[in-house]
C-alpha positions in Angstrom: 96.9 104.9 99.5 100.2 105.8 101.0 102.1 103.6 103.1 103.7 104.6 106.7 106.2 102.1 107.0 108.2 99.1 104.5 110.1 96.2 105.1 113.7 96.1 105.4 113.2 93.0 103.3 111.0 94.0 100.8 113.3 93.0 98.0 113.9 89.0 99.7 110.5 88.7 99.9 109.7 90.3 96.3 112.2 87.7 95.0 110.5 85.0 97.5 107.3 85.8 95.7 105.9 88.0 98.3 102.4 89.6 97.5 101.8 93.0 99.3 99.1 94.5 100.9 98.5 97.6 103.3 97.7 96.7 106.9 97.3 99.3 109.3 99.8 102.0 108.4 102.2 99.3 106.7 102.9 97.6 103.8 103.1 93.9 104.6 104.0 90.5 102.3 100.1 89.6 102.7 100.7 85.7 101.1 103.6 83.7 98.5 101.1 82.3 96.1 99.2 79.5 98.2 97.8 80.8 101.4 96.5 77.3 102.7 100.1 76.0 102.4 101.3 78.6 104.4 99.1 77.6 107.5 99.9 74.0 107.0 103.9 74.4 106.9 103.5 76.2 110.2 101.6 73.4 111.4 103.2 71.0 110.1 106.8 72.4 110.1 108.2 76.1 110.5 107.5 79.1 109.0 109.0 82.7 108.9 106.8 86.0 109.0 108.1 89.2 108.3 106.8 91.2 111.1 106.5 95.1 109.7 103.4 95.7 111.5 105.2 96.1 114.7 106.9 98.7 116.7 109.2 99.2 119.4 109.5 101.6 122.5 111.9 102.1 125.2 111.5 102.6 128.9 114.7 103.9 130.6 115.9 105.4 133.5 116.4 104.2 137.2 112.7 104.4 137.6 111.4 102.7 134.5 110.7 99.3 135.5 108.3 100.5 138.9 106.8 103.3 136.6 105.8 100.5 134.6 104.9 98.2 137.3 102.6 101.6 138.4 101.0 101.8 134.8 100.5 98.6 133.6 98.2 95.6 133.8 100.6 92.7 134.6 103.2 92.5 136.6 106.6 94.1 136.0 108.8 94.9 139.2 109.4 91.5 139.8 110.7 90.6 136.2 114.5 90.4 136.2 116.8 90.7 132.6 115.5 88.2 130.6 111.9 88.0 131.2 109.2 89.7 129.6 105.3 89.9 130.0 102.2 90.0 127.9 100.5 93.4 129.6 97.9 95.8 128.4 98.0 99.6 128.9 94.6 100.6 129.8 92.8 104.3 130.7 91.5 105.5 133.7 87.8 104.0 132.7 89.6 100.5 131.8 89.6 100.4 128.3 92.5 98.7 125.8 95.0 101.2 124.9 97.3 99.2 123.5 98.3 95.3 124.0 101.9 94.6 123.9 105.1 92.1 125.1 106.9 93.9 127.9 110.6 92.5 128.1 113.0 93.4 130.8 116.5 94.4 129.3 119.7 94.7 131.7 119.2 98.5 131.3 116.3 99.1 129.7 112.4 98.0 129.3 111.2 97.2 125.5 107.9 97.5 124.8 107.2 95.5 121.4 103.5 96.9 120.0 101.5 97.4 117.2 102.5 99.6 114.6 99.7 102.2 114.9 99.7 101.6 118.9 102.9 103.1 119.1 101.5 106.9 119.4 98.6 106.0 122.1 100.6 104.2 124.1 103.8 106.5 124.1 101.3 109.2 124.9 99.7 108.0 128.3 103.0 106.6 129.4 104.6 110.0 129.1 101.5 111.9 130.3 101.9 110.6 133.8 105.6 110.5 134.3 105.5 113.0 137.4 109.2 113.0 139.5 109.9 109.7 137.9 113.2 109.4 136.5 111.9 107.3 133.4 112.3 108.5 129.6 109.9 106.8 127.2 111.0 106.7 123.3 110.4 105.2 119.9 112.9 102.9 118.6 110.8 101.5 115.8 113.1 103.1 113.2 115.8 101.2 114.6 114.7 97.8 115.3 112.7 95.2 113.0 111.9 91.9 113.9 111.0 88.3 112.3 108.1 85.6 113.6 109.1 82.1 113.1 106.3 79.8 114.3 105.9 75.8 113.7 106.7 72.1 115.4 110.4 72.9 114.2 110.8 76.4 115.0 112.9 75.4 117.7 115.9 73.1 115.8 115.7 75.7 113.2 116.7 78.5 115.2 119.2 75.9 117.1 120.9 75.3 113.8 121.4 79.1 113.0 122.4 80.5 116.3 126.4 80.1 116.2 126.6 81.5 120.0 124.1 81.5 122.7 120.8 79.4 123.9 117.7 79.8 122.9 115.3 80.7 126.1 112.4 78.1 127.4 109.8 79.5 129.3 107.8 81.7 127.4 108.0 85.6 127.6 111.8 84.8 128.2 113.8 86.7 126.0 117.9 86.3 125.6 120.7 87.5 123.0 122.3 85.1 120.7 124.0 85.4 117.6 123.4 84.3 113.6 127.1 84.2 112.5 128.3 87.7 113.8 125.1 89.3 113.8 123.5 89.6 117.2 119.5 88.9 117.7 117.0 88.8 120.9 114.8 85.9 120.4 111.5 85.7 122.7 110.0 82.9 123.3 105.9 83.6 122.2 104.1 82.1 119.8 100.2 83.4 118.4 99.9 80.3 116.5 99.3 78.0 118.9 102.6 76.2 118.0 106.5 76.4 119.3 106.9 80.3 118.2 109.9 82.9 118.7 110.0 86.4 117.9 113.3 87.7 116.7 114.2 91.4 117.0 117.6 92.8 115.7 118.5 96.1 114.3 117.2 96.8 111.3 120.9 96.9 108.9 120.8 93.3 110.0 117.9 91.8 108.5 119.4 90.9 105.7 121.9 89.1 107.7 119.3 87.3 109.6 117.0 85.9 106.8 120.5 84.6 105.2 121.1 82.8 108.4 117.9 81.1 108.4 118.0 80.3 104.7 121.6 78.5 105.3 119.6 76.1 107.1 116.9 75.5 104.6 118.2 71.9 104.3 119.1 71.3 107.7 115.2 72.2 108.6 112.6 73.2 105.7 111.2 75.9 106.2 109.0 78.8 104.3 108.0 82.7 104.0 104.5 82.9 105.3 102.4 86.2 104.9 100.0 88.0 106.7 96.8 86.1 105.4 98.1 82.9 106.7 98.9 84.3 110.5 95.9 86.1 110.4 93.8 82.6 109.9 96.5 80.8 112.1 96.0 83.3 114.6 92.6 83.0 114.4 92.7 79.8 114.5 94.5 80.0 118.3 91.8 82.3 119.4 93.9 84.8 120.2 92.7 88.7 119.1 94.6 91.7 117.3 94.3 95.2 118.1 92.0 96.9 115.7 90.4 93.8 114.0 89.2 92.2 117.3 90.3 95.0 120.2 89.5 98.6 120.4 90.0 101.5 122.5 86.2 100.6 124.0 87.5 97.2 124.8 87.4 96.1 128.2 89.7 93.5 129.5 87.3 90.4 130.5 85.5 91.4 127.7 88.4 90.0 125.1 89.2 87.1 127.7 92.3 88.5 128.1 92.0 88.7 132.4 94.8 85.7 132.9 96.9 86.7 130.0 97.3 90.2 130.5 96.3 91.4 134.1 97.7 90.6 137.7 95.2 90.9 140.4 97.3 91.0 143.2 99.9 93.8 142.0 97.9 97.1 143.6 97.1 99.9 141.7 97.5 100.7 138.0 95.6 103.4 135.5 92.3 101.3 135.0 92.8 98.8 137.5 89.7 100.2 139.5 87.2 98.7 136.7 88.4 95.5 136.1 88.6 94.5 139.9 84.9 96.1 139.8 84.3 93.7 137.1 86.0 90.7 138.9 84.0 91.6 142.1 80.8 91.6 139.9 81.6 88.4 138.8 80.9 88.7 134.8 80.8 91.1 132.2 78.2 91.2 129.5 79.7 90.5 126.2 82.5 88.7 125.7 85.0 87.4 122.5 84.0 83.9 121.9 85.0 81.4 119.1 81.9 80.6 116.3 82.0 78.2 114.1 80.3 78.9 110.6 77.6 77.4 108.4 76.7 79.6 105.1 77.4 80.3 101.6 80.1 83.1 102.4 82.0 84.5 105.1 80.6 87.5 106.5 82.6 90.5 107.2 83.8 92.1 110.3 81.1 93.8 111.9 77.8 91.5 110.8 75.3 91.1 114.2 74.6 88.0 115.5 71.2 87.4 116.3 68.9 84.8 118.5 65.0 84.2 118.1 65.2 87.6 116.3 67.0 90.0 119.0 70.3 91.4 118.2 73.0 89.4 120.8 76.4 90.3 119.3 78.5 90.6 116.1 81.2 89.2 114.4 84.9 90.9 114.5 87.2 88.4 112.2 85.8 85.4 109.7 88.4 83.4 108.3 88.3 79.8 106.5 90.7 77.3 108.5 92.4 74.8 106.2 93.4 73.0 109.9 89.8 72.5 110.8 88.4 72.4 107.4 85.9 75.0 108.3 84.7 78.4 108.1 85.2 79.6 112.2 85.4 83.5 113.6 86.1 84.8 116.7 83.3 87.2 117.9 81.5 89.0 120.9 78.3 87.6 122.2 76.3 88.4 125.3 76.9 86.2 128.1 73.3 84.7 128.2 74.3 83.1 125.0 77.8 81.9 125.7 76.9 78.5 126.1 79.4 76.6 123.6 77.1 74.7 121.4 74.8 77.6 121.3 73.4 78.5 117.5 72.9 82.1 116.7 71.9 83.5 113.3 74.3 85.9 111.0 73.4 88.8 109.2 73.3 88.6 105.6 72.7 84.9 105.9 74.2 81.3 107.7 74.7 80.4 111.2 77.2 80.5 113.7 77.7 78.1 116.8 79.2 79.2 119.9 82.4 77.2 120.2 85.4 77.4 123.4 88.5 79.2 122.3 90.7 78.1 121.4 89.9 76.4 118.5 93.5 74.6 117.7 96.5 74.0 120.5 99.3 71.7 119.3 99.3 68.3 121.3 
C-alpha cells in the first residue's frame, strides 16, 4: 500500500519510537510503545500529536470571506483576523462534504481539513465561484501542523513562545514565535482538554518540535500517536470524517447542529434541508455514545439491534483507559435514544445508550 503523504518529522518521531501506520491517504506515528499511557499523559499532563492527516486551503481575494459566508454552514462574515469557526461544507441535498476549522487571516481565509477532504471540498467551493473575486487553493504542501492537548498544554506553549500571546477563546487563532521561527496556534482542542493546534510552514517543523522539547523540564510532556487521539477523541464524543461522518451524513444526524451551523445567517448550499429538519423538529438516526458489554470490540459497521429489529450500527469501538471501559460512538434511531437504553450487538455483547460526551475535564 502506497502512501500519499509523510511527516516532515518522520525521522524525530522514528528516533522518539514512533510506530507507523496508514490512515487515510497518509502515513501517521500510529502509537510510541504504550498506547494507554499516551491517553493518560494527555489527561493528566500534555501531549504532542503529529498532525499529517491534515490539509490546508486558501480563500483569497476581496470577496473570499462573503463567498464563504454564502457557502458555508456557520458563520463567517462577521469573523474578524484572528477568529476562526468550526463550519461544514455541505451539498445542495445537505449532506457532509467535508468538516473543517475556518480561520480568518488579515488577508486571507485558511481552511484546515482532512487530508483526503481536501479534493471535495476544493471542488464545490470552486464550482460555484460565479463574478466573485475569490481564488481557492491548496497549501497543504506548504504548511504542517502539531496538536498539543492536556491540563498543561497551555504553560507549555507559554514557556516556548519567545514573542507573542497565546489566544483564549476558542477558535481564536494568533502568530507567535518559538525562538525565531513563527507559528499560528489555535485555540481547539478534540480531547476534551485545554488543546492548541499549531500550524507553521513546513521547513520549520523541525524548529518547532525543538522548541517544545527545550521545555521538557520546564513542563513534561510526550509524543502521542494516532491510536491514543483516536480513543481520546472518542472518548469526547466528538466524530472524524470517514470513521464516523460521510458524504450521506446529515448534520443533526452527527449532533453537529450547535457546533457547526448558524441558523440565523440566510442562505447557504444545503441550508434548505437542515432548517426543513429543524422545522420538523427531529431526525431519525442520530450519533449517540454506547457503552459496551462483551468479549471483544466489534468493528465499525456491526448493527445494533432491539427485541430482534435492526435499530442502528456501530461506527468507532475503542477501549478507554479513562473510563476503564469498552464505549463507541454510534447511530441509533431516535425511538431508542433514551440514554440508559440497552441494545444488542452483532456478533455478540451489548451496548447501552449513553449522553455524549463521555469525558469533559472539570
Amino acid at each position: 500500500m502506497s502512501e500519499d503523504r509523510r511527516s516532515a518529522l518522520e525521522a524525530t518521531l522514528t528516533s522518539q519510537g514512533a510506530q507507523f501506520g496508514a490512515w487515510r491517504g497518509c502515513r501517521v506515528a500510529e502509537h510510541y510503545g504504550d498506547v494507554e499511557a499516551e491517553v493518560r499523559v494527555v489527561r493528566t499532563g500534555a501531549g504532542v500529536i503529529d498532525r499529517t492527516d491534515r490539509a490546508f486551503l486558501t480563500a483569497s481575494g476581496p470577496d473570499a470571506a462573503d463567498y464563504l459566508h454564502r457557502m458555508t454552514s456557520n458563520e463567517v462574515g462577521g469573523l474578524e483576523p484572528g477568529q476562526g469557526r468550526y463550519a461544514l461544507q455541505l451539498d445542495a441535498q445537505g449532506h457532509i462534504i467535508a468538516d473543517f476549522h475556518l480561520l480568518r487571516m488579515d488577508d486571507h481565509v485558511l481552511l484546515e481539513t482532512d487530508w483526503l477532504r481536501r479534493g471535495p471540498l476544493r471542488e464545490v467551493l470552486e464550482k460555484y465561484i460565479v463574478a466573485d473575486d475569490v481564488e481557492i487553493a491548496d497549501a497543504s504542501a506548504l504548511l504542517a501542523e502539531l496538536q498539543v492537548e492536556g491540563p498543561q498544554s497551555g504553560r507549555l506553549l507559554k514557556a516556548a513562545v519567545s514573542q507573542g500571546v497565546l489566544p483564549g477563546a476558542e477558535f481564536n487563532h494568533g502568530w507567535v514565535k518559538f525562538g525565531e521561527t513563527p507559528v499560528l496556534v489555535v485555540k481547539v482542542s478534540e480531547t476534551g482538554e485545554d488543546g492548541y493546534r499549531l500550524i507553521f510552514v513546513v521547513e520549520y517543523a523541525q524548529n518547532v518540535w525543538e522548541a517544545l522539547s527545550a521545555q521538557r523540564r520546564a513542563v513534561e510532556w510526550k509524543p502521542v500517536g494516532h491510536a491514543a487521539l483516536n480513543i481520546l477523541r472518542t472518548e469526547a464524543g466528538i466524530p472524524w470524517y470517514d470513521a464516523d461522518i460521510d458524504e450521506r451524513t446529515l448534520p443533526p444526524e452527527a449532533g453537529l447542529e450547535h457546533r457547526a451551523i448558524s441558523y440565523t445567517k440566510g442562505c447557504y448550499l444545503g441550508q434548505e434541508v437542515v432548517e426543513r429538519i429543524r422545522s420538523r423538529g427531529h431526525v431519525n438516526r442520530k450519533l449517540t455514545g454506547l457503552r459496551l458489554s462483551g468479549p471483544e470490540l466489534p468493528a465499525a459497521g456491526a448493527k445494533l439491534t432491539a427485541g430482534g429489529k435492526e435499530v442502528g450500527w456501530i461506527t468507532t469501538a475503542v477501549h478507554s483507559p479513562t473510563l476503564g471501559a469498552a464505549i463507541a460512538l454510534g447511530y441509533v434511531r431516535r425511538e431508542q435514544l433514551e440514554p440508559g437504553t440497552r441494545l444488542d450487538v452483532e456478533g455478540g455483547g451489548t451496548a447501552e445508550v449513553t449522553a455524549l460526551p463521555f469525558y469533559r475535564a472539570a
